[in-house]
C-alpha positions as CSV (number, residue, x, y, z in Angstrom):
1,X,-12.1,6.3,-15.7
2,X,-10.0,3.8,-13.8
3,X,-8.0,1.5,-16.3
4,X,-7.1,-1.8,-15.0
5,X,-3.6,-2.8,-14.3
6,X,-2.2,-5.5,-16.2
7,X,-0.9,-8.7,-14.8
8,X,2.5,-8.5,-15.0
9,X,3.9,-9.7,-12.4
10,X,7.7,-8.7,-12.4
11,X,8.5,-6.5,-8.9
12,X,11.5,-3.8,-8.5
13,X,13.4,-4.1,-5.6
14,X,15.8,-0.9,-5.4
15,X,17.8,-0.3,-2.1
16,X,17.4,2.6,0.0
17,X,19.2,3.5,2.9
18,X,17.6,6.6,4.6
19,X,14.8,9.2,3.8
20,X,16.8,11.8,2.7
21,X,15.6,13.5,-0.6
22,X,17.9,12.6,-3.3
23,X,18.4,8.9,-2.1
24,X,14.8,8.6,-2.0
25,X,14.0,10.3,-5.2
26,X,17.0,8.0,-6.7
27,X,15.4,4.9,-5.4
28,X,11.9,5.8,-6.3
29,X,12.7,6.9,-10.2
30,X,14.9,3.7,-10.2
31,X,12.6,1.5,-9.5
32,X,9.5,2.9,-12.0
33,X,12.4,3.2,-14.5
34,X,12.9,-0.5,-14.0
35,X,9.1,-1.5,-14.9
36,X,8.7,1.2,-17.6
37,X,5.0,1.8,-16.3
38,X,4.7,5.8,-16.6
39,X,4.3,6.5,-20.3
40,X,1.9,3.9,-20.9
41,X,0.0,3.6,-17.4
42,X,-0.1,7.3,-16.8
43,X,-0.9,9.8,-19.3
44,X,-0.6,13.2,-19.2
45,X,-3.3,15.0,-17.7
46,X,-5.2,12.5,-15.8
47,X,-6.2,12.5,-12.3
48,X,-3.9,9.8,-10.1
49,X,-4.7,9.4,-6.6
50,X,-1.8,8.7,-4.4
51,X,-3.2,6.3,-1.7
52,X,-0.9,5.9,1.3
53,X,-1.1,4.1,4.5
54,X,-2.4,7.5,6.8
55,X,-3.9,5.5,10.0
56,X,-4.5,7.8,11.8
57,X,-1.8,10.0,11.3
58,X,1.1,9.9,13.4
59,X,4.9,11.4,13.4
60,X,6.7,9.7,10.6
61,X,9.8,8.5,12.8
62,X,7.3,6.2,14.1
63,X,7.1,4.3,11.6
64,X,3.1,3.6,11.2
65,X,2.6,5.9,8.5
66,X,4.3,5.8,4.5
67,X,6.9,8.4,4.8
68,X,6.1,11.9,3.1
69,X,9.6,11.4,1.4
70,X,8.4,8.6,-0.5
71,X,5.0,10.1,-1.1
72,X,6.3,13.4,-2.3
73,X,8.9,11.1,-4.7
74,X,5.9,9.5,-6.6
75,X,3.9,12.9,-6.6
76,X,7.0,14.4,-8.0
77,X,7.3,12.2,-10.6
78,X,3.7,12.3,-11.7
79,X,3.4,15.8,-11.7
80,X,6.6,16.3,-13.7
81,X,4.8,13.7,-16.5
82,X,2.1,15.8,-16.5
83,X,-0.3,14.4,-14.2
84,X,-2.9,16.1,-11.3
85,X,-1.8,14.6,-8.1
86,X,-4.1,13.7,-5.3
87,X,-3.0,12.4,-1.8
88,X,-5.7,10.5,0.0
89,X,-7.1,8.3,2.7
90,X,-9.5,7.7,5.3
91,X,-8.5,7.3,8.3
92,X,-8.2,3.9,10.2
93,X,-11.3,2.7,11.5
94,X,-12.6,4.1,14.7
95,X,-11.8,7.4,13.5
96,X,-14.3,9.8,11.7
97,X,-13.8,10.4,8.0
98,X,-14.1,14.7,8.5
99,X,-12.0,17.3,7.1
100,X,-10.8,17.9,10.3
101,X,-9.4,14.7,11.1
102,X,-8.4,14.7,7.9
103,X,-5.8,17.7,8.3
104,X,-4.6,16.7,11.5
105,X,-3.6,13.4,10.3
106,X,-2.2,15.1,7.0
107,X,-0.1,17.6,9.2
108,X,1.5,15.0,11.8
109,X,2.6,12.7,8.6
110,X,4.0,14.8,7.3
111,X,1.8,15.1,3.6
112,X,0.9,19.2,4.5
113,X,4.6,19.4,3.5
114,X,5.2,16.9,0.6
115,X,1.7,18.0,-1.5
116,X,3.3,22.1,-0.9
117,X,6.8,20.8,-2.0
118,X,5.7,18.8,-5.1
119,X,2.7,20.8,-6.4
120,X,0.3,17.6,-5.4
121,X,-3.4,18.5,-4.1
122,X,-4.8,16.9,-0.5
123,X,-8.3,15.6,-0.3
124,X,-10.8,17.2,2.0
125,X,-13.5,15.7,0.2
126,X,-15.3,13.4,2.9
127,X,-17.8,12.1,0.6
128,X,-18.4,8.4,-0.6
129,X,-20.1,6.2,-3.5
130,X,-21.3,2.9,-4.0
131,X,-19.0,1.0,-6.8
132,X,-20.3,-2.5,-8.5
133,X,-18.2,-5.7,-8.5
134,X,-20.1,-8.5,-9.5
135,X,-17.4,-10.3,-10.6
136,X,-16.7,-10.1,-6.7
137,X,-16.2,-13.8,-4.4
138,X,-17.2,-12.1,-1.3
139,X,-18.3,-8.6,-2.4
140,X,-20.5,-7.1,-4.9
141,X,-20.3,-3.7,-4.0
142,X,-18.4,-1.7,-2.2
143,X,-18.7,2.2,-0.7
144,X,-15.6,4.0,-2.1
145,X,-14.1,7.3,-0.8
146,X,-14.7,9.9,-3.4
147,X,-11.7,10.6,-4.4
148,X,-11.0,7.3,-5.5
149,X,-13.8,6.3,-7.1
150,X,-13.3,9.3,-9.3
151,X,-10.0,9.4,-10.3
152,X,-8.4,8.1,-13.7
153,X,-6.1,6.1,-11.7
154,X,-4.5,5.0,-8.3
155,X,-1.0,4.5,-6.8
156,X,-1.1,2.4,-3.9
157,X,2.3,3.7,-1.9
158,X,2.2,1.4,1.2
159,X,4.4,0.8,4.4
160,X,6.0,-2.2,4.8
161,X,4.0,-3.3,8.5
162,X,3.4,-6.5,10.5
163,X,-0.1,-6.5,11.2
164,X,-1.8,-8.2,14.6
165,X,-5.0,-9.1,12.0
166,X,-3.6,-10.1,8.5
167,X,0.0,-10.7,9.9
168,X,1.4,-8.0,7.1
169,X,0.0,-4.8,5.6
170,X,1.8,-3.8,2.2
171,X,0.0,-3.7,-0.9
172,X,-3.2,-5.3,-0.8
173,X,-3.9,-4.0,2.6
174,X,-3.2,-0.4,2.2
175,X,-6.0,-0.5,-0.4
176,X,-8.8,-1.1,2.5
177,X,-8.0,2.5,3.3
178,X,-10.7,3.8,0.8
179,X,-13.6,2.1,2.7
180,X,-14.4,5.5,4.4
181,X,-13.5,5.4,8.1
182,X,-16.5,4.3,9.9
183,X,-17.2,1.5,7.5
184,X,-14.4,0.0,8.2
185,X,-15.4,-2.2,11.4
186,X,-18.5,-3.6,9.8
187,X,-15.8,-5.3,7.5
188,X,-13.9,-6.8,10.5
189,X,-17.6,-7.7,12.2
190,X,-18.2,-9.5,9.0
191,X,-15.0,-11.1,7.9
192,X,-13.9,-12.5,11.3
193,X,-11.0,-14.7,10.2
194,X,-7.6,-14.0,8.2
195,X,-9.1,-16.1,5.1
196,X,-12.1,-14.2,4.2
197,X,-10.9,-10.9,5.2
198,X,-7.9,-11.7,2.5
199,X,-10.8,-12.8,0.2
200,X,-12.1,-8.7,0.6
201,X,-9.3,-7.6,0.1
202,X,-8.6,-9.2,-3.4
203,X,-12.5,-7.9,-4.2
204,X,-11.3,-4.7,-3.1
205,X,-8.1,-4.6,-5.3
206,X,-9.6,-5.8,-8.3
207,X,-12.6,-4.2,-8.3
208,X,-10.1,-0.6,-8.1
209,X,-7.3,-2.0,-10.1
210,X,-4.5,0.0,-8.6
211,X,-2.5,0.9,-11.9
212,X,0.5,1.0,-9.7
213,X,2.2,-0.6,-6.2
214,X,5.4,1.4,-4.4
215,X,6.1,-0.1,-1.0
216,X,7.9,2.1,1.6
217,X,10.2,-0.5,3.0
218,X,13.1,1.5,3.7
219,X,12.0,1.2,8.0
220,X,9.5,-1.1,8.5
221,X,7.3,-2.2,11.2
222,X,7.5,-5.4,13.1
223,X,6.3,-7.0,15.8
224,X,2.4,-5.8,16.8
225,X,1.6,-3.7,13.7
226,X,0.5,-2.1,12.2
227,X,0.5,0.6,15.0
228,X,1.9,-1.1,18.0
229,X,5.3,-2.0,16.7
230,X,8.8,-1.4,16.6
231,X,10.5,0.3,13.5
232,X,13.3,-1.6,12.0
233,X,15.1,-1.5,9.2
234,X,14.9,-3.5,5.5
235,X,16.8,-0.8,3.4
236,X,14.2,-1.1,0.4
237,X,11.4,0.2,-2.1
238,X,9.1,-2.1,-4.0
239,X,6.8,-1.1,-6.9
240,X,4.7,-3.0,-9.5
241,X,1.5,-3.2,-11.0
242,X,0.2,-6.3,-9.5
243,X,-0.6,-6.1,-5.7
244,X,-0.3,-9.7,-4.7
245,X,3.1,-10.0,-6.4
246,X,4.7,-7.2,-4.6
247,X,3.4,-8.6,-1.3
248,X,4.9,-11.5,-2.2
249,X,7.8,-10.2,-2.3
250,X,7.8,-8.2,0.8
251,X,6.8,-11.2,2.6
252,X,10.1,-13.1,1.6
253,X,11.9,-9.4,2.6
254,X,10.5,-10.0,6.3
255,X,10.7,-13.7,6.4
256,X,6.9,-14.9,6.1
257,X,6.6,-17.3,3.6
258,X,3.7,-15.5,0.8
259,X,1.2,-18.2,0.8
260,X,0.4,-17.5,5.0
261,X,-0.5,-14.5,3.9
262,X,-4.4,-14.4,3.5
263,X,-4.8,-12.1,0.6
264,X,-2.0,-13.9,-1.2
265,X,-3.2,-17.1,-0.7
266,X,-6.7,-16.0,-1.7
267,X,-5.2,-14.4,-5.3
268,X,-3.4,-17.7,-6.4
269,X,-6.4,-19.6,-5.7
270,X,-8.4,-17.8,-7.9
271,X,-5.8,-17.9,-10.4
272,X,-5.1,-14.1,-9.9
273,X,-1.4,-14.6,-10.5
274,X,1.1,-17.2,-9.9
275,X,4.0,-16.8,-6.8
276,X,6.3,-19.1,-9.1
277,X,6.1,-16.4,-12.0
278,X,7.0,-13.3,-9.8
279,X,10.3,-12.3,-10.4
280,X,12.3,-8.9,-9.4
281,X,14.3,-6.6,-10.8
282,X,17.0,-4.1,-9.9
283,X,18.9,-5.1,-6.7
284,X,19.0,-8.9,-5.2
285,X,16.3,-9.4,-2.6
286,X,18.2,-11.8,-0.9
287,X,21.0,-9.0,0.0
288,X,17.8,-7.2,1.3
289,X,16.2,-9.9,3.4
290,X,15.4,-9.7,6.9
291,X,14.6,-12.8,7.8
292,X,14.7,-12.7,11.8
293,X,11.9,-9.7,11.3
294,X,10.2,-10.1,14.4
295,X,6.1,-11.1,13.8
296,X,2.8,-10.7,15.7
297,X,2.9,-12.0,18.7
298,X,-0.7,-13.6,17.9
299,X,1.2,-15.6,16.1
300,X,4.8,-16.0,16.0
301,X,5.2,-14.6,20.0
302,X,9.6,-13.9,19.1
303,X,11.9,-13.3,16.2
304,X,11.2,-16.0,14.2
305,X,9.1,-18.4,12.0
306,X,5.6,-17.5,11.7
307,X,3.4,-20.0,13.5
308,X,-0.5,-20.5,14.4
């Protein structure tokens, strides 16, 4: 049964200069040791779904994907606690949800290797349910990938993207990922502006309650994300429990201020959380920044300010 996460809003910022092993196992225990989040969001024995950003499955030198280091960190951990470890997503839209897309996309990013390596499980499961929200603004109900409407709990492990649609994908984004694949456009037919897509998205996130948020920002992705960019470097992982918070974080990383950020805008309204409470942890975010991180060309066009 999915527990919600709570509403703390403290984010750890850990720096991380490459995705080598050992510094990314350093950086990823660092900065769960800095929240305190596994003995009392994960016990032993439960089923965790690690949900990263797959797309449709590329090389992980390109960047569009969240590196299988930093997946097989997280599944490392929760498997040495105790937990059962599964890696899923559905592929980005256009793409059929099948088992054989499914372990292409898993083989090119590199997950075949990190779920062998760490003693996590991959889904092949392409089936779906319908989940209630009626607490929702924009959504009642939404169809959920089976995996992750079944599991005790999820980690959202995102990678630190521009995006041509939502101008960033981190936390709150990564989560659409469980709309199975084919779904997905009907969302974009419906939403068709940045505003109420962000108000799905914060349906979708508390209706799941992701117990946890680790952001791969160790390369990023600017310019036309979230497949069409450039990688560049921020030197960073992020994690906390509440997904607007992070991105609000990773928005100052990149130079975007939070609050042009659909989905973050859409949580403070509603009183979700508070950007003045968010505060960080671990290593100084400033030292981090990159704030000449080049945007979306729909909207910013050159390094620089974000504009529309």
């Amino acid at each position: 049964m999915l527990q919600p996460s709570g509403r703390d809003t403290r984010v750890a910022v850990v720096g991380c200069e490459g995705y080598s092993r050992s510094e990314v196992d350093a950086a990823v225990r660092r900065a769960i040791d800095l929240l305190v989040v596994l003995e009392g969001l994960f016990p032993p024995g439960e089923k965790i779904l690690l949900k990263p950003d797959l797309l449709h499955g590329l090389e992980p030198d390109r960047c569009v994907t969240t590196h299988p280091a930093v997946v097989a960190a997280i599944a490392r951990l929760l498997v040495e606690h105790g937990c059962r470890v599964l890696i899923a997503d559905s592929p980005g839209g256009g793409v059929i949800y099948s088992e054989a897309n499914l372990r292409r996309a898993y083989a090119r990013a590199g997950y075949m290797a990190a779920a062998e390596e760490t003693g996590a499980a991959l889904n092949y499961d392409t089936g779906s349910s319908s989940v209630s929200f009626p607490e929702g603004a924009v959504m009642r109900q939404f169809s959920i990938i089976t995996p992750a409407a079944e599991a005790d709990g999820i980690v959202v492990v995102s990678k630190a993207k521009t995006h041509m649609w939502t101008r960033m994908t981190g936390a709150t984004k990564n989560l659409f990922g469980i709309i199975p694949g084919l779904e997905k456009p009907v969302f974009h037919s419906r939403f068709q502006d940045e505003r109420t897509f962000g108000e799905m998205l914060v349906d979708l996130n508390e209706c799941m309650r992701p117990r946890l948020q680790v952001v791969d920002a160790v390369m990023g992705m600017e310019g036309d994300g979230p497949q069409a960019g450039t990688p560049r470097k921020i030197g960073a992982i992020l994690a906390g429990s509440h997904y607007a918070a992070v991105d609000t974080v990773l928005a100052r990383l990149i130079g975007i201020e939070p609050l042009e950020i659909g989905c973050i805008a859409s949580a403070a309204e509603r009183d979700l959380f508070n950007p003045a409470d968010v505060r960080t942890v671990g290593d100084d975010p400033a030292a981090l920044a990159v704030p000449d991180f080049r945007k979306p060309y729909a909207y910013a066009g050159a390094r620089g300010g974000v504009g529309r």
